[in-house]
N, C-alpha and C positions, 0 to 999 in steps of 0.2 A: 433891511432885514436880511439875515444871511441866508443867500442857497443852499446853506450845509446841513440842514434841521436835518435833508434827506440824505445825510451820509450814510453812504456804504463800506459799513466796516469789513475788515477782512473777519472770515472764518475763528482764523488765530491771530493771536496779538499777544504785546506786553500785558501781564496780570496785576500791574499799577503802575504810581510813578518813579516809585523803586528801582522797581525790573529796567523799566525804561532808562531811569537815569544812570542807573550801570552801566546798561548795556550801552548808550550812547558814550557816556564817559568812558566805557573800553574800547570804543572805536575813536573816539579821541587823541586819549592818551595812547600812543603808538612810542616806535623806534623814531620818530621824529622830536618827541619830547627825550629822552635817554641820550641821544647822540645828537641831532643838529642842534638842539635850543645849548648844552653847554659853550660849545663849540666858538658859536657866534657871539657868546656874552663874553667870550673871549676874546674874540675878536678885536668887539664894537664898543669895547671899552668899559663891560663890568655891568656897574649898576647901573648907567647908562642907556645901555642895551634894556638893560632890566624894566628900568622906569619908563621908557618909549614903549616897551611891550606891553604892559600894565594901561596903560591909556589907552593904547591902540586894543588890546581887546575886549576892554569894557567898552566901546563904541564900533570898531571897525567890526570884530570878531563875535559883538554880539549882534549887529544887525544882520548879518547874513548866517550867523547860525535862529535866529530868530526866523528868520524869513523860510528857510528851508525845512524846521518844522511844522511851523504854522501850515507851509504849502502842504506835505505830506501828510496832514494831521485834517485840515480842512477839506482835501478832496477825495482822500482816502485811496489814496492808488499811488506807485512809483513813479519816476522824474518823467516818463516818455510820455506818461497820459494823464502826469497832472500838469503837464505846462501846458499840453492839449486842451483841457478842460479850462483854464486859466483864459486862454488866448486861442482858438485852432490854428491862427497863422501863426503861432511861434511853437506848434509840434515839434519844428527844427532843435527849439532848444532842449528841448528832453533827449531827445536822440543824440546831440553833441553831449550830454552830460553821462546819460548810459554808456559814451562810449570811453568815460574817463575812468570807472574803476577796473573795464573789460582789460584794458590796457592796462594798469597798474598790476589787479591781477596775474601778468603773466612774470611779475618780475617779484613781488612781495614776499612770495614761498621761499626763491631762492635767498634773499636775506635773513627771514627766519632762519633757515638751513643753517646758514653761517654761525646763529646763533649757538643752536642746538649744538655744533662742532663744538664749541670754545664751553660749552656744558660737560660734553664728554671729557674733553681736552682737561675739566679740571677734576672731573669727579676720576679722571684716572691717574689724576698725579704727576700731570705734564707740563704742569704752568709755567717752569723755568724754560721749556722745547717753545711754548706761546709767548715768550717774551721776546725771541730772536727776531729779528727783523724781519726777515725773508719767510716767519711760518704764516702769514695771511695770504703771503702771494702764492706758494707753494700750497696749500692748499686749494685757493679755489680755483687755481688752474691745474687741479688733479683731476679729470673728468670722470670718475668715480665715486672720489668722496665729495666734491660737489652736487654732481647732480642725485648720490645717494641721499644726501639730507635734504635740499629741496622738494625731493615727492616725500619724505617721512613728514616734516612740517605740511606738506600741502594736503598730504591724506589726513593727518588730523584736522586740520582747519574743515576739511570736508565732511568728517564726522560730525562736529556740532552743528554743523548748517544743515547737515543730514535728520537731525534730527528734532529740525523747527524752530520757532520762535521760544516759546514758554519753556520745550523737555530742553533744548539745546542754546541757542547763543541767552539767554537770560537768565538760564541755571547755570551756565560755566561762568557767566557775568557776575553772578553774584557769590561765585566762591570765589575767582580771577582775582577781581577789583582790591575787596578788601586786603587779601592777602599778600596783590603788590604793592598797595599802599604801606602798609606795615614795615615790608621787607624798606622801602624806598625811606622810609622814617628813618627804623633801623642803621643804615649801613650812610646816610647821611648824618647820625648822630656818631656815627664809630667815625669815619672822616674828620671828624672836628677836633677826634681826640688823640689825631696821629702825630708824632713827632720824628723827624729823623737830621741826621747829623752829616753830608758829605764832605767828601774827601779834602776839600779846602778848609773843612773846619767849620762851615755855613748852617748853622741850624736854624730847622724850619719846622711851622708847626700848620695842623687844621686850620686854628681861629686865625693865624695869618693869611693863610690861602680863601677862610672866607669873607676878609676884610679884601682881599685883591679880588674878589670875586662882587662882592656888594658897594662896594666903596667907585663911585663915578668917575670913567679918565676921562676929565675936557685936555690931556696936551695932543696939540696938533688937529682941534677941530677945526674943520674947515667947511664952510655949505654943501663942499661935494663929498665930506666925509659925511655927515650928519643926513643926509640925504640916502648915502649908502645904509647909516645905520637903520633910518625910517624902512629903506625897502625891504633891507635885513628883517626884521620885526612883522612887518608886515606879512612878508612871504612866509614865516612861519608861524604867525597865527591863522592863513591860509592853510597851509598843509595839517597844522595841526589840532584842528575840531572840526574835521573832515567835511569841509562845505564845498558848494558848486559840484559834488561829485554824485549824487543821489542817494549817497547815504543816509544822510539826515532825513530826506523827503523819506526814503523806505521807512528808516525807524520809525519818523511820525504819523506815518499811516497806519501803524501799528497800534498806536495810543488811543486811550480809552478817552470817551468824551469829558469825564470826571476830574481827569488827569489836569493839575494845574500848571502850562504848559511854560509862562513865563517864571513862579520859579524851579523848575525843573531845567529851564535855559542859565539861570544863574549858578545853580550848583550843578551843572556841566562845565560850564566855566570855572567856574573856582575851583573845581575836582583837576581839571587840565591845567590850568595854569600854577598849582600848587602843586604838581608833580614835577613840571616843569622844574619850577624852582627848587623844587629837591633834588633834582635831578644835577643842577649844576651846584648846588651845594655838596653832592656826594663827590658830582667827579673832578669841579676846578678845584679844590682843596686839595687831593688828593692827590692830584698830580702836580702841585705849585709844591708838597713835600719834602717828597723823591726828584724832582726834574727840574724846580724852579721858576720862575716864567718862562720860559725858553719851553719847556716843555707843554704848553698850552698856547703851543702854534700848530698842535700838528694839524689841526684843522680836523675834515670829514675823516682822516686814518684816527683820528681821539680812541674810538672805540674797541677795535680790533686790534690797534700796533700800539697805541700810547699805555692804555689801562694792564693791558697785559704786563708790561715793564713794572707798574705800580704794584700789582700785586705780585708779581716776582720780589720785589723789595722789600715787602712785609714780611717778608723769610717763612716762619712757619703759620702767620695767619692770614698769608697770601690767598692760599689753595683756598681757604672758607669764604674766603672775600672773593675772591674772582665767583666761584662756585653762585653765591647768592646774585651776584651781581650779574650774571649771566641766563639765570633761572627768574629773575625779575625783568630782564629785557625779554626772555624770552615769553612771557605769561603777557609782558606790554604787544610784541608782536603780535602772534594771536591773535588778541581780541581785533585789533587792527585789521588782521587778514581776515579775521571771521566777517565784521562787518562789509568789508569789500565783498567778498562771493554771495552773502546773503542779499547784499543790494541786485547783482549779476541774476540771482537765480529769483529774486522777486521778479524782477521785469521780465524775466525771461517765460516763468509761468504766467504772465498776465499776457506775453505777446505771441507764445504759442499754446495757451488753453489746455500747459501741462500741470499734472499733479509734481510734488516737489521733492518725494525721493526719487525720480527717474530725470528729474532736471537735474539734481544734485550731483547725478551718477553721472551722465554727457559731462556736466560744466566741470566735473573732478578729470574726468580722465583727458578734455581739451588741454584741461589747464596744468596737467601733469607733462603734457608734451612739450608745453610753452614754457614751463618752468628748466626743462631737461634743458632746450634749445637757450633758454637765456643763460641757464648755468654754464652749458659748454660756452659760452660768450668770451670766456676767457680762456680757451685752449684750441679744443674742435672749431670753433667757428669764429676765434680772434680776429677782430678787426678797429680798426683808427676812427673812426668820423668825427674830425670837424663840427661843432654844434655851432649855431649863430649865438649862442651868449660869449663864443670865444673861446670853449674849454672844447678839450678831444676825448669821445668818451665809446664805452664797448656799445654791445647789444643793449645791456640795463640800460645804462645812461642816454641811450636814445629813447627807450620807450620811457623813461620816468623826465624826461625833458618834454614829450609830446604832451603827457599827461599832464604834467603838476605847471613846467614853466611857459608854456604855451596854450594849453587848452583851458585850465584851471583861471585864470586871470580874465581871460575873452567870458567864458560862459559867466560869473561873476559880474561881468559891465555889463552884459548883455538881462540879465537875472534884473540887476538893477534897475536896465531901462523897462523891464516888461512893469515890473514890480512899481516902480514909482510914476511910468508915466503915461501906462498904457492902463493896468488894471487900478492904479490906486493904491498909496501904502493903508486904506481904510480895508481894503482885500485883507489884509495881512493884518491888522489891528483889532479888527472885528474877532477875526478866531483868536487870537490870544486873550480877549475879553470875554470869548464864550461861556455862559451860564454865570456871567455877572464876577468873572473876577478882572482882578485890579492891574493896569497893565502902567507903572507909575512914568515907563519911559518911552512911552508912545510918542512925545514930539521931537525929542531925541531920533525914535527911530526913523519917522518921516521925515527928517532932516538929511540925516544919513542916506538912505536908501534913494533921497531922492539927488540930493545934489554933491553928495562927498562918497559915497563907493563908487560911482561911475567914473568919477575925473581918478581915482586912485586906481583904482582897476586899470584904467586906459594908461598912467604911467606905468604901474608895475607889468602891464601887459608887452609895453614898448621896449621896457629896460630888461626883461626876461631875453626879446626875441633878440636882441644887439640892436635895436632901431635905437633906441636912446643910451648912447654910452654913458653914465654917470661915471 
C-alpha cells in the first residue's frame, strides 16, 4: 500500500496533463536539442547516431526520466527532501542534485544572450557582418554587448518564474511549445527544398543532405568508435530531458494526482526527441548545400559560425531564414532556462520558508551577477583551464563540465543505486500505477534501474572525467 494516499500537494501546481507536458517538454527540448544533437549525428555517422539514440532513449532515457517524476510526483516536494523522505541517509543526494541546476544557472542566460544577439543581428539586416568568421568571437568578447544580453535574457527568464507555476512557466509553456514546434516543421520542410550550385560546378540539393544525414556510416567502425558513438547518445539523452538535475522531480511535485504520469512520460519523449530530429533535418541538410560535407565538421561552432554562412548564401531569403531560426532557438532556450530557476527557486522556498516572489527577486539579481562574471569570461576575466576530459575551456566551460560531465552522470548511478536497491524499483512502479493505471513497462523498467543505468552511468561517469580514455 503506498505512503502517498497522504500527499502534500503544493498550494499551486500544473492545471492538468497538458500544462504539465508542455512545460516539461519545454524544459526538455533546450539549445541542447538545436545545436549538440545535429552536430554529433554528424559526427557519429548519420543514421547511426540516429538509431543508437532512438533505443537508447526509449530505455535509457526513459527510465530515469520515469524515475524522477514518479519521485517528485509521489512525495510531493523538490530533489533536497524528496530523497530525504525516500531514504534520510541519502539527503546527501538531493543536496548534490539542487546543486547541479544552481550551477548551470549561472551560465544558461549567457547563451541565451548569444541568442538574442544573432536575433537582432538579423532583424537589422546584418547577416552577411554574421557570417565572417571572427563576428562570434568579437562579440562575446565585447564586455558590453555580452554581458548586455545575458541579464536581458536572464530578466526575462526571471519574469515567468516571477510569476508561478499556472500564470507564468505553463502559460508561456503552452504558447512557447506549439509555436516552436511549428516554426521547427517549417524551416525543416524549407531545408529540403534547397538547392545550390558551387563554384566547381557541384550541385547539391536538401533531399541529398537529408539522405547524408539519415542514411547509416558503418566505414571505419571500429569498437572504440562504436563505443564513442554509444557515449555520444547517451550523454545527450542525459542532457537533453533534463534528469538527475531536479527538474523533473520539481515538475512532478507539481502534478495532479489524476494526472496519467506514464503517458505523459511517453509524449515527453517523443515531443523531445522529434525536435531533435527536426532539428538536424533543418541544419545537416542545409549546411551539406552551401558547404558540402566538409562543412558539417564544424562541430559545437555549427550554430553561431557555420549556419550564419548558410543563410548568408540564401542571398535574399537568408535574413528570413536565419531570423526564424534564431527566434526558435531562442523560445527553445527559455523554456530551458525557465525550468532551471524555477527548480532553484522551488527548493529554495521550501529550504528557507520563503514566499516566491521575494525568492524570485534574491535568485534574479544573484544570478544576474553570475551571468555578468561568466560573460566577461571571455575578456575581463579570460582564462585557459585544462579540464580532465582533455579539452581547455573558459569560465562556462568549467562550470557546465562540473554540472553536466561530472556531477550529472555520478548523481544518475547513485539515483539508481537508491532507487533499485535500497528503496525498490516497486517505490517507483507503485506511483506510476496510482489510481489503477496501466504501467505496460514496468519489468523493462526494473531491469533498467536496477542493473543497466548504474554500470552505464559508472562508464559514462569514468569517460566524462578522463579516467576511462575511449
Amino acid at each position: 500500500m503506498q505512503d502517498n494516499l497522504k500527499h502534500k500537494h503544493k498550494k499551486h501546481g500544473f492545471t492538468g496533463q497538458l500544462g504539465f507536458v508542455m512545460a516539461a517538454a519545454g524544459s526538455a527540448v533546450g539549445v541542447g536539442n538545436l545545436w549538440r544533437f545535429p552536430y554529433l549525428a554528424a559526427k557519429d555517422g548519420g543514421g547511426l547516431f540516429i538509431l543508437i539514440y532512438l533505443i537508447l532513449t526509449f530505455t535509457f532515457g526513459f527510465t530515469l526520466l520515469t524515475s524522477d517524476i514518479a519521485i517528485g510526483r509521489r512525495t510531493g516536494k523538490n530533489s533536497i527532501n524528496a530523497y530525504k523522505e525516500m531514504s534520510p541517509k541519502w539527503k546527501f543526494l538531493g543536496i548534490l542534485t539542487f546543486l547541479v541546476p544552481v550551477l548551470i544557472m549561472t551560465y544558461y542566460a549567457v547563451i541565451g544572450g548569444w541568442i538574442v544577439r544573432y536575433i537582432v543581428v538579423y532583424l537589422t539586416g546584418q547577416g552577411q557582418a554574421a557570417a565572417q568568421d571572427s563576428f562570434f568571437t568579437d562579440f562575446i568578447t565585447s564586455p558590453g554587448q555580452a554581458t548586455l544580453y545575458a541579464v536581458l535574457f536572464m530578466l526575462f527568464t526571471a519574469w515567468i518564474v516571477f510569476n508561478g507555476v499556472e500564470k507564468g512557466i505553463e502559460k508561456y509553456s503552452r504558447i512557447l511549445m506549439p509555436v516552436l514546434l511549428i516554426m521547427i516543421v517549417a524551416i525543416a520542410i524549407f531545408a529540403l527544398t534547397l538547392k545550390h550550385t558551387d563554384a566547381d560546378g557541384v550541385t547539391r540539393t536538401g533531399l541529398q543532405g537529408l539522405a547524408v544525414y539519415l542514411t547509416p556510416n558503418f566505414k571505419g567502425l571500429t569498437l572504440r568508435r562504436l563505443m564513442q558513438i554509444l557515449l555520444d547518445a547517451m550523454s545527450q539523452i542525459f542532457f537533453s530531458l533534463s534528469v538527475s538535475m531536479g527538474i523533473m522531480i520539481t515538475y512532478g511535485s507539481y502534478i495532479k494526482k489524476d494526472v496519467d504520469v506514464n503517458t505523459s512520460i511517453h509524449q515527453i519523449e517523443i515531443f523531445d526527441t522529434g525536435v531533435a530530429l527536426l532539428a538536424g533535418m533543418m541544419i545537416i541538410p542545409s549546411i551539406f548545400v552551401f558547404e558540402g560535407v566538409e562543412g558539417m565538421s564544424a562541430g559545437p561552432g555549427l550554430m553561431f559560425v557555420s549556419l550564419p554562412k548558410v543563410f548568408a548564401s540564401m542571398t535574399h531569403l537568408g535574413r528570413a531564414a536565419g531570423l526564424a531560426f534564431f527566434i526558435m532557438a531562442a523560445f527553445a532556450a527559455l523554456t530551458s532556462c525557465v525550468s532551471v530557476l524555477e527548480t532553484i527557486t522551488a527548493n529554495c522556498m521550501e529550504i528557507f520558508h520563503t514566499k516566491r516572489k521575494p525568492t524570485t527577486i534574491v535568485l534574479t539579481i544573484i544570478y544576474m551577477i553570475a551571468s555578468i562574471v561568466i560573460a566577461l569570461g571571455y575578456s575581463t576575466f579570460y582564462i585557459e583551464l585544462p579540464l580532465p576530459n582533455g579539452s581547455i575551456g573558459q569560465i562556462l566551460d568549467l562550470m557546465d563540465y562540473i554540472s553536466n560531465s561530472f556531477m550529472m552522470p555520478f548523481i544518475s548511478m547513485l539515483s539508481a543505486i537508491l532507487i533499485g536497491w535500497v528503496v525498490g524499483p516497486d517505490w517507483i512502479i507503485e506511483e506510476v500505477e496510482f489510481g489503477g493505471r496501466k504501467f505496460g513497462l514496468r519489468k523493462l523498467y526494473a531491469v533498467m534501474i536496477r542493473y543497466i543505468v548504474p554500470v552505464i552511468m559508472f562508464i559514462l561517469f569514468l569517460q566524462s572525467t578522463g579516467i576511462l580514455n575511449l
